[in-house]
Legacy VTK file of the C-alpha trace (Angstrom):
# vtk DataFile Version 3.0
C-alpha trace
ASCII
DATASET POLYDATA
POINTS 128 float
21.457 9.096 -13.430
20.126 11.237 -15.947
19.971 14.891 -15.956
15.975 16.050 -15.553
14.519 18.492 -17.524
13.916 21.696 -15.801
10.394 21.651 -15.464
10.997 18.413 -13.725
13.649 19.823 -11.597
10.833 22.421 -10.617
8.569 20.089 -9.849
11.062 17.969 -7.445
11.727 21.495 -5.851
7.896 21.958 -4.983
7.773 18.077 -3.578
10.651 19.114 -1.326
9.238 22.650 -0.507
5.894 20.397 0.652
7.705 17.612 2.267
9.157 20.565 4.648
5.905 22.240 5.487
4.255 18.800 5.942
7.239 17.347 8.213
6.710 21.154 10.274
3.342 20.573 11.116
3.636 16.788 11.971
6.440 17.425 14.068
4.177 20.585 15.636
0.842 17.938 15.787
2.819 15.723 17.931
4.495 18.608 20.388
7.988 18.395 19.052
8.346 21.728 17.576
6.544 24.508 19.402
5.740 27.776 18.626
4.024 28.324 21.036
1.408 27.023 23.412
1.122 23.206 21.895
-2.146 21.440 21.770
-1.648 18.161 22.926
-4.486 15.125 22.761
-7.757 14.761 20.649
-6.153 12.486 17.994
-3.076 14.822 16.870
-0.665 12.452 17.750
-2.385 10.200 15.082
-2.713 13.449 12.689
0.632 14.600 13.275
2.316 11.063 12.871
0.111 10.936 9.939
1.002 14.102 8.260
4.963 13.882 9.238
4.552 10.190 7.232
3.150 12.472 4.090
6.261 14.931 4.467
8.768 12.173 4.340
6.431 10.486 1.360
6.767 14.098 -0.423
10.767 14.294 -0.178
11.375 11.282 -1.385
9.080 12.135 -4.336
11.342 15.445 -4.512
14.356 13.470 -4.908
13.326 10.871 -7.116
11.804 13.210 -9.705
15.545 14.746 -9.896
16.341 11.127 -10.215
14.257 10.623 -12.820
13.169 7.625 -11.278
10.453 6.018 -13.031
7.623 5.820 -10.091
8.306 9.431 -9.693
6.149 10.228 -12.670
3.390 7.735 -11.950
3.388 9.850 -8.300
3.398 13.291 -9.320
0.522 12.263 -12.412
-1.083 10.784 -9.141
-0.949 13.965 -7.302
-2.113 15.876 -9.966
-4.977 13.861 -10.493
-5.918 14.348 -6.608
-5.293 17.945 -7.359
-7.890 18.078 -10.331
-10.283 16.006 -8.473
-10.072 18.677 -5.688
-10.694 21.767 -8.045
-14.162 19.538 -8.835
-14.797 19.604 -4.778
-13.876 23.364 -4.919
-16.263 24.186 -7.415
-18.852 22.333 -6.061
-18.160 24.103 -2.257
-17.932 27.581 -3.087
-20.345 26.893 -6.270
-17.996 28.837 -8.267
-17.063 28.047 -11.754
-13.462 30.201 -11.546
-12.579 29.077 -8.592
-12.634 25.110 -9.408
-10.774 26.342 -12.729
-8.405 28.678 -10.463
-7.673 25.347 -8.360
-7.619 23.155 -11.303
-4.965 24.879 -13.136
-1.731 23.521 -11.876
-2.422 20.042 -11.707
-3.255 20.016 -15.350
-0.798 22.155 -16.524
1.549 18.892 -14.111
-0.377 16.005 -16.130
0.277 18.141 -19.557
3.793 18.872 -18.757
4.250 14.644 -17.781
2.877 13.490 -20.701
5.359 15.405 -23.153
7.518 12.752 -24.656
11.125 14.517 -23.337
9.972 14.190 -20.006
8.471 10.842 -20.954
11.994 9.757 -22.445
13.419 11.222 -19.496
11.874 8.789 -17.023
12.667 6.044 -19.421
8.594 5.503 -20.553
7.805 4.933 -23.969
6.997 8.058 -25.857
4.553 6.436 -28.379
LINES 1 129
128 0 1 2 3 4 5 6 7 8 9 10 11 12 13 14 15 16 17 18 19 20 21 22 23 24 25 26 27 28 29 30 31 32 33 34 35 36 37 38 39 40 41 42 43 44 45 46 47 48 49 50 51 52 53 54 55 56 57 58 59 60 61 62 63 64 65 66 67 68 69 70 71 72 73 74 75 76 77 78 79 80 81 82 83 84 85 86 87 88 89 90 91 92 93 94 95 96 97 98 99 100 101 102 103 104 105 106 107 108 109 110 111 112 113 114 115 116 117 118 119 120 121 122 123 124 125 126 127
């Protein structure tokens, strides 16, 4: 197993930071934590089996990017590309120009950082 760059390392930290807060609120969707009065009914045990699913999907993407597992990168460049696609949806909601860029910032900075070729090398892709 290969040591991953840092930014990498970062960006497994963030996929485990989300896998947490996702697992929190599927486990609160489907009344197993509670803080507080739970809701119960109206389709959240769907959502919250649903969103725990997504929390589990995100730390596993957490610890394959420290990994450096291969399908890690095509995942994250996926996520990023949701992530530009919903800076267009911003822009076009709050029909704002700064905000969509505000929104769209990260993810590109993500696809930029993925396509260097040390990262690239890192994850065993070919850097031509």
């Amino acid at each position: 197993m290969l040591r991953p760059p840092v930014g990498v390392a970062l960006l497994g930290f963030v996929a485990l930071m989300a896998g947490f807060a996702y697992s929190v609120v599927g486990l609160r969707y489907l009344g197993v934590v509670t803080f507080g009065p739970a809701s119960i009914g109206s389709g959240l045990v769907f959502w919250g089996a649903a969103t725990l699913l997504v929390g589990i999907l995100f730390f596993a993407v957490g610890f394959a990017l420290w990994a450096t597992q291969p399908w890690a990168w095509l995942v994250a460049h996926y996520l990023a590309i949701f992530g530009v696609l919903e800076a267009i949806f911003v822009m076009l909601v709050n029909e704002s120009l700064t905000d969509g860029l505000a929104v769209a910032i990260f993810p590109l900075l993500v696809i930029w950082y993925l396509n260097d070729k040390d990262v690239k090398g890192a994850f065993g892709m070919p850097t031509g």
